[in-house]
DSSP file (Angstrom, degrees, kcal/mol; ACC not computed):
  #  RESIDUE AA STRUCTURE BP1 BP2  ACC     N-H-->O    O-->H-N    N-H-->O    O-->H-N    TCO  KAPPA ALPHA  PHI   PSI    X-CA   Y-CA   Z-CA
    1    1 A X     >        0   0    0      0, 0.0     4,-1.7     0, 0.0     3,-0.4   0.000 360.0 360.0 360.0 -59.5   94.9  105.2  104.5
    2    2 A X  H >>  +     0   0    0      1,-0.2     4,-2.7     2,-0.2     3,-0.9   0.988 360.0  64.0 -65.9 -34.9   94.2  101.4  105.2
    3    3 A X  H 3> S+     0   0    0      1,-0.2     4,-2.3     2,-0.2    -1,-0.2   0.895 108.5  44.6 -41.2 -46.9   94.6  100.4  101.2
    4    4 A X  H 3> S+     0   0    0     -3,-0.4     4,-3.0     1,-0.2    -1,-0.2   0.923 116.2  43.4 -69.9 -33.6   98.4  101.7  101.7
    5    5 A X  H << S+     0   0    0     -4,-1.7    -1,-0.2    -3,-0.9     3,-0.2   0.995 116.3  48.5 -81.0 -34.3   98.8   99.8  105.0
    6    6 A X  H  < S+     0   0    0     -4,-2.7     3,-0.4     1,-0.2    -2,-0.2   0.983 109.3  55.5 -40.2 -67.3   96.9   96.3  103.5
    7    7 A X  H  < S+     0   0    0     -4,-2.3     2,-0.3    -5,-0.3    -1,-0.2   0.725 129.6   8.2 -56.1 -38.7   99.1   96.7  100.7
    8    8 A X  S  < S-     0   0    0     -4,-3.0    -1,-0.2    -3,-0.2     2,-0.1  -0.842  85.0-157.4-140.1 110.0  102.7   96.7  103.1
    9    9 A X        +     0   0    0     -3,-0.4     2,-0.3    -2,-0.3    -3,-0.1  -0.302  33.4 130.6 -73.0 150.7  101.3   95.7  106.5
   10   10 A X        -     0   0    0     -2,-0.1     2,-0.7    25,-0.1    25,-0.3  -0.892  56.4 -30.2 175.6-161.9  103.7   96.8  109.4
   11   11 A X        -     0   0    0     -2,-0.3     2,-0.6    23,-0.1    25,-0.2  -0.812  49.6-140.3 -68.6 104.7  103.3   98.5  112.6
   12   12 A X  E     +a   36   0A   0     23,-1.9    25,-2.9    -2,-0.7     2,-0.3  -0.613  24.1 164.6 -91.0 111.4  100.9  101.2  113.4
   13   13 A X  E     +a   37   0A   0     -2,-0.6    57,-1.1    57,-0.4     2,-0.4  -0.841  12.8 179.6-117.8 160.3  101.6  104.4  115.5
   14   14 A X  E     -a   38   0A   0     23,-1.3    25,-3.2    -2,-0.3    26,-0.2  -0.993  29.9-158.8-154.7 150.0   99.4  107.1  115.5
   15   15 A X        +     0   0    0     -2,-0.4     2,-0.5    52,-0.3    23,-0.1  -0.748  46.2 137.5-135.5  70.1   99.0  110.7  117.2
   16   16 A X        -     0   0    0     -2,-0.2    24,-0.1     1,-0.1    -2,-0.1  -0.964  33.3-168.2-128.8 147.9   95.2  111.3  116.8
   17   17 A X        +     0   0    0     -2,-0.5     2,-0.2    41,-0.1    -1,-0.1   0.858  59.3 102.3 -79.4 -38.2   93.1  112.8  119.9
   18   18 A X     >  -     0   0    0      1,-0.1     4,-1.7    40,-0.1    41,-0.2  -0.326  60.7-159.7 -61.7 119.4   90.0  112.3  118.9
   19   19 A X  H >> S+     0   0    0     37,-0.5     4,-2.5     1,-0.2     3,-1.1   0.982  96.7  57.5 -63.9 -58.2   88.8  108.9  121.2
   20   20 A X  H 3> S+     0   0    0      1,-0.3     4,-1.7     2,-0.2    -1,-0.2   0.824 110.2  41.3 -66.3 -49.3   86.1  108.3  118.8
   21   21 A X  H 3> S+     0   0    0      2,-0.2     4,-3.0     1,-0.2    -1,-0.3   0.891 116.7  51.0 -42.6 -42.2   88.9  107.9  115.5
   22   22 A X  H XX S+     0   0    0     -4,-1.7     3,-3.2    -3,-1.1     4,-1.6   0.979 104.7  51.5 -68.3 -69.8   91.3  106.0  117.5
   23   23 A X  H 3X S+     0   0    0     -4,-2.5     4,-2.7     1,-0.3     5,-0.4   0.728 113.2  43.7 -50.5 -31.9   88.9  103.6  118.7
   24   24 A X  H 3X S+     0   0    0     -4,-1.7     4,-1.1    -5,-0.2     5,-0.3   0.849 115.1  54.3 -86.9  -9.4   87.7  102.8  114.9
   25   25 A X  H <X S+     0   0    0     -3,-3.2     4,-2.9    -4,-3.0     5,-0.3   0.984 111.6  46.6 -62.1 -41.4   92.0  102.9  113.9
   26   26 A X  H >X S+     0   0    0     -4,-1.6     4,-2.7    39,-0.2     3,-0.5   0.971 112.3  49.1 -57.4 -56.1   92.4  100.1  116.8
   27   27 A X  H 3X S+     0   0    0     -4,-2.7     4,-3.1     1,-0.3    -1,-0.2   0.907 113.3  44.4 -38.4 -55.8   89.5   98.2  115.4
   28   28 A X  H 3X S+     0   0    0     -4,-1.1     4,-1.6    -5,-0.4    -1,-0.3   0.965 114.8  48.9 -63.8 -45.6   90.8   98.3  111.8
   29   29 A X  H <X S+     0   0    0     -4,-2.9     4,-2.6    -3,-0.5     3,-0.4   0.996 111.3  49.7 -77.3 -67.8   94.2   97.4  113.0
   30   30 A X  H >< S+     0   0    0     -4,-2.7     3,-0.6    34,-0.4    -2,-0.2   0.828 110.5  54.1 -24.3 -68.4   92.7   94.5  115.2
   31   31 A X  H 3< S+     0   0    0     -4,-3.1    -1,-0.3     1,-0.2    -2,-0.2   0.816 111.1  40.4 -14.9 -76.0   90.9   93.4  112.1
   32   32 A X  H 3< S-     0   0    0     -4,-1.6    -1,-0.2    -3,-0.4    -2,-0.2   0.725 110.5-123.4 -33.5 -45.8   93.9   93.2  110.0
   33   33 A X    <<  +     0   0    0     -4,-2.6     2,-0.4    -3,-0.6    -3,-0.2   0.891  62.5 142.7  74.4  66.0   95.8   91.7  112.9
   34   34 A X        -     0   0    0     -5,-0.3    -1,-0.4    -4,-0.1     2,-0.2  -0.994  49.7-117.5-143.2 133.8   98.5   94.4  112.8
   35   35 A X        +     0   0    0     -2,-0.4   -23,-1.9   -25,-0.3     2,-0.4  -0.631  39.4 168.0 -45.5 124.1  100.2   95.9  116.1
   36   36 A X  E     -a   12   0A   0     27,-1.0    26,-0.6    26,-0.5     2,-0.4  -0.973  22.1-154.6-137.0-154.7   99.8   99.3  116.7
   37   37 A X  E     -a   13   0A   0    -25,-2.9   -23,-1.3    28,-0.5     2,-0.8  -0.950  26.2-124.7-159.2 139.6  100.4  102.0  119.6
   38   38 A X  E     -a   14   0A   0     -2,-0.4     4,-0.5   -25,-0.2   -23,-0.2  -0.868  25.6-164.3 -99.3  89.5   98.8  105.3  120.4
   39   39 A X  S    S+     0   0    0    -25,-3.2     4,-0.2    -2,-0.8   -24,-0.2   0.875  84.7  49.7 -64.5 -21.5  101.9  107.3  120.3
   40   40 A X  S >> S+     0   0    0    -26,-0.2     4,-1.6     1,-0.2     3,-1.0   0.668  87.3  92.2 -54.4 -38.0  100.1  110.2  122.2
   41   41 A X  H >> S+     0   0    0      1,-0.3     4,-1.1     2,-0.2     3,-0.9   0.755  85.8  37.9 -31.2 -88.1   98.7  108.2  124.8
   42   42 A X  H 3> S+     0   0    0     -4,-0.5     4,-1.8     1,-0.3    -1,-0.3   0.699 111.5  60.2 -36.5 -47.6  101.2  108.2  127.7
   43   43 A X  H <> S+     0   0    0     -3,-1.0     4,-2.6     1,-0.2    -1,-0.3   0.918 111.1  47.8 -57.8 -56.1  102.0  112.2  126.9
   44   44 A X  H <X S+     0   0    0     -4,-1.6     4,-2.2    -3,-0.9    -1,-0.2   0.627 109.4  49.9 -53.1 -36.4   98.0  112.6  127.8
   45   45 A X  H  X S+     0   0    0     -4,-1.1     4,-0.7    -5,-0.3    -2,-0.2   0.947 104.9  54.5 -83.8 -66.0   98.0  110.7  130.6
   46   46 A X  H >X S+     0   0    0     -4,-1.8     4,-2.4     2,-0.2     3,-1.6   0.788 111.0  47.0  20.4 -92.2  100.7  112.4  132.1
   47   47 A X  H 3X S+     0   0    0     -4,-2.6     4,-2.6     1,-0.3     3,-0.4   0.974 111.7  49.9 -47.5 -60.1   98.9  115.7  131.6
   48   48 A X  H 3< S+     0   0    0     -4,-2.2    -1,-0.3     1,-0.2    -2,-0.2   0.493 113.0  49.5 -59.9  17.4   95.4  114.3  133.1
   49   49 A X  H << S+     0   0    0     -3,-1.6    -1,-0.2    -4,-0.7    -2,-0.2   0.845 115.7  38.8-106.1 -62.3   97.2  113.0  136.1
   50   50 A X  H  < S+     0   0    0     -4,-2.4    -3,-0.2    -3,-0.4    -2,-0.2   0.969 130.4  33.8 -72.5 -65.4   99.2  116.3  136.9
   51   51 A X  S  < S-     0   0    0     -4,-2.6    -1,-0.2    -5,-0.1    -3,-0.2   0.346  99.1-132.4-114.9  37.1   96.4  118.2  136.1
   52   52 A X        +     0   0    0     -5,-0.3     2,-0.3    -4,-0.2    -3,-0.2   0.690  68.1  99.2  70.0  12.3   93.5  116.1  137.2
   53   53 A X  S    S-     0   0    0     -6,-0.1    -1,-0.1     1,-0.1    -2,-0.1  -0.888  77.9 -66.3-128.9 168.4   91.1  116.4  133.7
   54   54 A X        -     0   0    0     -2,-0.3    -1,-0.1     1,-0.1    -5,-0.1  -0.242  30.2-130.8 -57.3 149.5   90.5  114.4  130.8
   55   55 A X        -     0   0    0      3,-0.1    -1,-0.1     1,-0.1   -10,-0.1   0.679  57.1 -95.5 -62.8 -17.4   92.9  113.7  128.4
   56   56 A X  S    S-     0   0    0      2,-0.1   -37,-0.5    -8,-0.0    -1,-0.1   0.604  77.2 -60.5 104.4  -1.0   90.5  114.7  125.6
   57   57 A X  S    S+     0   0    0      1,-0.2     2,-0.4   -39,-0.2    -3,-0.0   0.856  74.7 171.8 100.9  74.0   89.4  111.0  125.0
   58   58 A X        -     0   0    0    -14,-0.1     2,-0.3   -40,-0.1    -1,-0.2  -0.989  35.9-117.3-101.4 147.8   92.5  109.3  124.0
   59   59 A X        -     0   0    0     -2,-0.4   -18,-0.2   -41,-0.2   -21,-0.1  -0.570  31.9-103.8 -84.5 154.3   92.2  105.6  123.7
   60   60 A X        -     0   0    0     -2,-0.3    -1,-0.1     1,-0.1   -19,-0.0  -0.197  47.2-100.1 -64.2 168.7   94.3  103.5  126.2
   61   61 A X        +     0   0    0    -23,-0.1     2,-0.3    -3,-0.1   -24,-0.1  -0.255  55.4 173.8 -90.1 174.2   97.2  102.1  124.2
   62   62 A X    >   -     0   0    0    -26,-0.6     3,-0.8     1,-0.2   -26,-0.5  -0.974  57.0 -76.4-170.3 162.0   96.3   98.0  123.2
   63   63 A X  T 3  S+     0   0    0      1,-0.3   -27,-1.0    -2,-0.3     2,-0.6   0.894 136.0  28.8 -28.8 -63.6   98.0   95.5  121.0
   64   64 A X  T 3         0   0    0    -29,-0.4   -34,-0.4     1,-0.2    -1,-0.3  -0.867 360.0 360.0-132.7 122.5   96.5   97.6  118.3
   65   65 A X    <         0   0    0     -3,-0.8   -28,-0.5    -2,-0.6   -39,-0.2   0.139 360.0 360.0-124.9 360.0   96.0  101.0  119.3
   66        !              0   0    0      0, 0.0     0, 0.0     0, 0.0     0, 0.0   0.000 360.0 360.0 360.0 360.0    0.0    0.0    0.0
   67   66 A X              0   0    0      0, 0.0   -52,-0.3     0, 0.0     3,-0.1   0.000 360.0 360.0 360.0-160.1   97.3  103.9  113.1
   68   67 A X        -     0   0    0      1,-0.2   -54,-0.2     2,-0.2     3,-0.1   0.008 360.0-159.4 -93.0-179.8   98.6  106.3  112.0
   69   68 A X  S    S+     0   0    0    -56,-0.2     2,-0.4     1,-0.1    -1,-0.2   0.211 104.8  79.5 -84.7   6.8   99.5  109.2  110.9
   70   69 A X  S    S-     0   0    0    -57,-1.1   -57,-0.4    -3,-0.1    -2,-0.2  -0.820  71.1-163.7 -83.4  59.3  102.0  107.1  109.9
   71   70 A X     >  -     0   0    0     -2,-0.4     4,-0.6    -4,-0.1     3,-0.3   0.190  31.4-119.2 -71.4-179.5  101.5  105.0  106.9
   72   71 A X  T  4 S+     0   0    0      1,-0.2     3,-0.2     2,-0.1     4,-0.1   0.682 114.8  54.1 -91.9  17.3  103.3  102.1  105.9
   73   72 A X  T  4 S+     0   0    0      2,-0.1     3,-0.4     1,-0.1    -1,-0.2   0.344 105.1  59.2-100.5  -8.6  104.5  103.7  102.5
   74   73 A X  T  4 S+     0   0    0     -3,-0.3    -2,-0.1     1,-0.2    -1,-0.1   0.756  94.8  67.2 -91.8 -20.6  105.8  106.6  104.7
   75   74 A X     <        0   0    0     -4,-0.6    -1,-0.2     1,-0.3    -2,-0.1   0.469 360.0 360.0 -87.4 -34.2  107.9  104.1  106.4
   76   75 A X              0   0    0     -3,-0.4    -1,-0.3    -4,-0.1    -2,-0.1   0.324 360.0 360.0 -95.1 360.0  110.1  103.4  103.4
């Protein structure tokens, strides 16, 4: 997944749940020095708010918070 995004660098969204993945996509993105966004994030909070449980470990959104998205997908 990152060779494609090294290769045309861009913006990163992603819709993965899992905290532990997200956190190493933010990392990698950071790394890179590449934006990205947890598109799930907000949808998740939402829920735990209204119904008062965890979201299921999404990480909070950050400069760079990638995807399911690549950048070749983009095109």
């Amino acid at each position: 997944m990152f060779e494609d995004i090294e290769e045309e660098p861009g913006i990163i969204l992603y819709t993965v749940v899992d905290q532990k993945l997200a956190r190493s996509i933010d990392e990698r993105c950071a790394a890179m020095g590449l934006p990205c966004v947890s598109v799930l994030e907000p949808v998740l909070s939402v829920f735990q708010s209204y119904l008062g449980t965890p979201a299921g470990g999404v990480s909070a959104p950050s400069m760079c918070s990638t995807p399911n998205i690549s950048a070749a997908s983009m095109r």
